[in-house]
Structures are given as structure tokens and as C-alpha cells.
C-alpha positions as CSV (number, residue, x, y, z in Angstrom):
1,X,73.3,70.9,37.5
2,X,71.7,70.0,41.4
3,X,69.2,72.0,42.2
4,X,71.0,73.6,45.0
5,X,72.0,76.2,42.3
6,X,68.0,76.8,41.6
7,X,65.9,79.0,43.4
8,X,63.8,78.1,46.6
9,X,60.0,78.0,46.9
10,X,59.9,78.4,42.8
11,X,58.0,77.1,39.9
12,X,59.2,73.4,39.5
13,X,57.1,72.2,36.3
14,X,53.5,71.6,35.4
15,X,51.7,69.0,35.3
16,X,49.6,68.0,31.5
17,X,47.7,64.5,31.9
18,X,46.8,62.4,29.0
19,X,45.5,59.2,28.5
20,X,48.1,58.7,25.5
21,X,51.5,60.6,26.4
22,X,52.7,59.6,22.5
23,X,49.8,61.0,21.1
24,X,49.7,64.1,23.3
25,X,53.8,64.6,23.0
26,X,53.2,64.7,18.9
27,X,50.1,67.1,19.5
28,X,52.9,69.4,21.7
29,X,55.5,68.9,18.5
30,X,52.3,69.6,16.0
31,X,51.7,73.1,17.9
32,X,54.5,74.2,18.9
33,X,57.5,72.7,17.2
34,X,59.1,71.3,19.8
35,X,59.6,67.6,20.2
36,X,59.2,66.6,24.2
37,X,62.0,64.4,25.1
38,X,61.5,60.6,27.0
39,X,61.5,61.4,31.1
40,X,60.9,57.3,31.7
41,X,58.4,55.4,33.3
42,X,57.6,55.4,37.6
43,X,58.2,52.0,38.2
44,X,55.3,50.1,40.4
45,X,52.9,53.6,39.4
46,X,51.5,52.4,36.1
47,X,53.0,55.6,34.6
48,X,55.7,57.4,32.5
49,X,56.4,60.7,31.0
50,X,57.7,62.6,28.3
51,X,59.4,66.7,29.1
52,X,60.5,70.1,27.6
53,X,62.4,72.5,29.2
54,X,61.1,76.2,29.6
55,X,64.7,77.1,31.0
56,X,65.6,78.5,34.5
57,X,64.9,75.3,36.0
58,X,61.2,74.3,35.7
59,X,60.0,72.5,32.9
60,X,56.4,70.9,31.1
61,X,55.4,67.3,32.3
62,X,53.3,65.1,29.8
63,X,52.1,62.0,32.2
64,X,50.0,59.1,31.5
65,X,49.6,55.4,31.9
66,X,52.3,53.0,30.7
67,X,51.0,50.5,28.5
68,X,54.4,48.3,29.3
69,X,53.6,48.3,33.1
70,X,50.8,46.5,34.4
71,X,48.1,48.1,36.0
72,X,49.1,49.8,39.5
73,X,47.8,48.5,42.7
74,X,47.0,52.0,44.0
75,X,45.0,54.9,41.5
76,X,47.9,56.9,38.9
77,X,48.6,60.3,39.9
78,X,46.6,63.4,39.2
79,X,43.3,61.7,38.6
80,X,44.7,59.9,35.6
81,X,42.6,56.2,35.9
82,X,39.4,59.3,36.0
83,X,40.7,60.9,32.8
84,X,38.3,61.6,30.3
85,X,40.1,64.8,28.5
86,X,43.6,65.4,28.5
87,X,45.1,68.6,29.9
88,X,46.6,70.7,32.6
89,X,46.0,68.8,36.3
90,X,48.6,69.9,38.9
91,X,51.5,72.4,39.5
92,X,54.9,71.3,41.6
93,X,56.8,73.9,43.2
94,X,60.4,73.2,44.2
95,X,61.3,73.3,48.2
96,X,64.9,72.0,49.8
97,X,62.8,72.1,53.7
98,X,59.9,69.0,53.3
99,X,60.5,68.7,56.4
100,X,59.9,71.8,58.1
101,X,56.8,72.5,55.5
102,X,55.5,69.6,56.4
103,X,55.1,70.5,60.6
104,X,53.3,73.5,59.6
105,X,49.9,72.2,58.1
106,X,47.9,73.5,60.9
107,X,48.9,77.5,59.6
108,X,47.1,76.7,56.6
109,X,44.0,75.0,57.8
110,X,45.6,72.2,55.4
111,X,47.3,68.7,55.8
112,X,50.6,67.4,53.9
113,X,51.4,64.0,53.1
114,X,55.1,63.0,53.0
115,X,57.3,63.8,52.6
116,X,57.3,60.7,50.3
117,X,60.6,58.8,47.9
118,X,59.9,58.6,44.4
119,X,61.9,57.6,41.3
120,X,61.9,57.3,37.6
121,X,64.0,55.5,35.3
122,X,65.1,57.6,33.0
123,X,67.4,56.5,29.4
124,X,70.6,57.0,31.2
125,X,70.1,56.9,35.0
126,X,67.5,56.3,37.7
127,X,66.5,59.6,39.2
128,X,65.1,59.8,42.9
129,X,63.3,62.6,44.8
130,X,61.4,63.4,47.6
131,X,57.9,64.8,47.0
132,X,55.1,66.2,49.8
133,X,51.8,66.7,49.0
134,X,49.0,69.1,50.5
135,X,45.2,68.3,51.2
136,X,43.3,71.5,51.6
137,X,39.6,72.2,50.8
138,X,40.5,73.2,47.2
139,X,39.7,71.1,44.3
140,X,42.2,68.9,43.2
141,X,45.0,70.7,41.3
142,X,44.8,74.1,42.1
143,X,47.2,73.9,45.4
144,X,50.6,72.6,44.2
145,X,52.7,69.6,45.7
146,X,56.4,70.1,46.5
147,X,59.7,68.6,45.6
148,X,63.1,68.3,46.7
149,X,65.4,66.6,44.3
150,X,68.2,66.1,46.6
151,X,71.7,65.4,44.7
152,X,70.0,64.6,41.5
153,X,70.3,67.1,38.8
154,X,67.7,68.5,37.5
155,X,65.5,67.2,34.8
156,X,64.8,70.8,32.8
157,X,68.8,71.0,32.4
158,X,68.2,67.4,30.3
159,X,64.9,68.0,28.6
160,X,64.1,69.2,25.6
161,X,64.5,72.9,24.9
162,X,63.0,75.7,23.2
163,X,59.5,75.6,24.8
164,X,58.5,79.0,26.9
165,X,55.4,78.9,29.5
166,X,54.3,82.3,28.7
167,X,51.1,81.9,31.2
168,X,49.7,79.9,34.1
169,X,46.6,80.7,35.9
170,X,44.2,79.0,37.9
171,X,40.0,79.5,37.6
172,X,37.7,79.5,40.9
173,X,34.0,80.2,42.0
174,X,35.7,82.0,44.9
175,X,39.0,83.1,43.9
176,X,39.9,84.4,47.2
177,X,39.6,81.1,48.7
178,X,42.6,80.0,46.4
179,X,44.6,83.3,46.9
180,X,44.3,83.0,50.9
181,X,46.5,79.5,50.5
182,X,48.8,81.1,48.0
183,X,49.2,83.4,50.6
184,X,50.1,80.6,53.5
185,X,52.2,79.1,51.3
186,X,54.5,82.3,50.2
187,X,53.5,81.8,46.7
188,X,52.0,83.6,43.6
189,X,49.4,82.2,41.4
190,X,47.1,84.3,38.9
191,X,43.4,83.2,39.8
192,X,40.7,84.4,38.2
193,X,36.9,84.2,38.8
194,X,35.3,81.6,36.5
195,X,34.8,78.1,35.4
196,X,35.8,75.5,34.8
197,X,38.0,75.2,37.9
198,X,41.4,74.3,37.8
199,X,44.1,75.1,35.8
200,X,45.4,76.6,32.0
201,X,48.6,77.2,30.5
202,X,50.0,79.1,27.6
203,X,53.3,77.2,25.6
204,X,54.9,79.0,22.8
205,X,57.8,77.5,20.7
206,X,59.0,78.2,17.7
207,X,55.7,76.7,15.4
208,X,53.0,78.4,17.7
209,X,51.4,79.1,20.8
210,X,48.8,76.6,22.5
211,X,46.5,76.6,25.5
212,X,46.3,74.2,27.2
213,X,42.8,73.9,29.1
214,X,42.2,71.7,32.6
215,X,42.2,68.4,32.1
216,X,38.7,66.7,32.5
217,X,37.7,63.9,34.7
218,X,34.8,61.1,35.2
219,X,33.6,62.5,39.0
């Protein structure tokens, strides 16, 4: 299925970082008994990840370094080479206009990057998107990047099922700081005032339900 059929401006996937996808993607099975299926490795990124499904077109991402690619020339994504605790570290929400988002940085008091080509092999087929990312004066995380996947179908109708995100929040000193950008953005995100910053989500399947905490880095 292409992700013309899915909604606009919607909940994409989430982001969990690890410094051992295996070992996390058994932890998820452990918990929750659901096995995450292989996504494929980021060619050139130092990366690859394993996926469930949570249905209606968004999905779980388990990322982490590669250990049959050589060490990137540029940092991993989401703070990954800074890892020092596995856990939640970044939110994508799906958008068919890069483009157009992309002009309107100065609304937000924010700047976006990209819109940028990315691809992963995965077992059957290479899979290519385009992705946009947004710099604001938030900590890292708690504003989401976007994606269009263009004519590729979408990985959530491939991965595997039966896992249900049942919560995802964000924490923040000033709450309303995160809200105001939500706001910009035309999108909805439970923040709550607290610490640590950044981001939790609740998975249920059909063993248990797990939190999932932020992920924790070297600064």
C-alpha cells in the first residue's frame, strides 16, 4: 500500500535507539511478545533497523549501529555514536508537501533541513524517501522530523504486527515552550512538566505492556 492512501500530517513511527538493535529487538519480543521484523541497514549511515507495526500506518523503529558497515564518515542519527542508554529519541510524522513545509521555517521561529533522499535496503527491495528535518530551540527529540515516502509502500504494511502504541508523551521544564511548536506545526503531542526531557512510550502486545523511557546520551 503507497502512502497516498494514509493520512496527512500524521504519526509516522517512533524512533527507540540502542546501541545493540539484536539485543533490544529480543528485549521488545521478551516484553511484549512480539518479535520486530528486519527493516535493513542505511547504506553509507553506519546503521540499520529492525520494526513492528502498530497498524494504521505508523509503526515502532529499533535503530542502532551496524556492526557489518564500517564506521560512518558523518555522526549516526538521533545521537546514536552519544548513546549511553537505550530508549525513545525522536518522533517522524508523515507529510506529502516537504517542500512547501520547508519555506515556512520563519512562522515557527525554527529552521528545516532538506528536504533530504534517504534509502534502506530492505530483504526484498530498496526503499527510498525523502525526509526534512527541523532545528528549533528544543532539545533534541522532542520536535519531530518529516517524511514523504513517495511511491514506496509503506513499511508498517510489511512489519511485524500485533504491537499497539498505547501512549506517547513528551517531558519539559517549560511545557509550553514545546506546545507553542506543536501548535506551529498543526500537531498534537501530550507534554507534561517534568524531567527528564524528552520522550516515553507505552507498547502493549500480547505478553505485556513496557515503557519505554528517553534514551540517554554522553553530553
Amino acid at each position: 500500500m503507497l502512502t497516498e492512501s494514509l493520512p496527512d500530517n500524521a504519526l509516522d513511527h517512533v524512533v527507540l535507539v540502542t546501541p545493540d538493535v539484536a539485543h533490544t529487538s529480543a528485549w521488545i519480543e521478551q516484553m511484549t511478545g512480539v518479535t520486530p521484523s528486519l527493516g535493513g541497514p542505511h547504506i553509507g549511515r553506519g546503521t540499520y533497523n529492525t520494526l513492528c507495526s502498530f497498524g494504521h500506518g505508523s509503526y515502532l523503529e529499533i535503530i542502532g549501529p551496524d556492526p557489518d558497515q564500517p564506521d560512518p564518515v558523518e555522526p549516526r542519527p538521533f545521537g546514536i555514536d552519544n548513546l549511553t542508554e537505550q530508549g525513545m529519541s525522536g518522533w517522524c510524522v508523515r507529510r506529502h508537501s516537504l517542500d512547501e513545509l520547508a519555506t515556512r521555517g520563519s512562522e515557527f521561529e525554527a529552521q528545516f533541513v532538506g528536504p533530504l533522499a534517504m534509502s534502506r535496503e530492505a530483504p526484498d527491495r530498496l526503499l527510498e524517501w525523502t525526509m526534512l528535518f527541523c532545528t528549533a530551540d528544543l532539545p533534541f527529540g522532542l520536535v519531530p522530523f518529516f517524511i514523504d515516502w513517495g511511491s514506496t509502500p509503506h513499511p508498517s504494511f510489511s512489519a511485524a504486527p500485533g504491537l499497539e502504541l498505547k501512549s506517547f508523551t513528551a517531558a519539559h521544564p517549560e511545557p509550553q515552550r514545546v506546545l507553542r511548536m506543536m501548535l506551529a506545526l498543526d500537531l498534537t503531542l501530550e507534554v507534561c512538566d517534568g524531567e527528564p526531557t524528552g520522550l516515553t512510550a507505552v507498547l502493549a502486545g500480547p505478553a505485556g505492556t513496557l515503557t519505554v523511557p528517553p534514551a540517554s546520551f554522553n553530553r
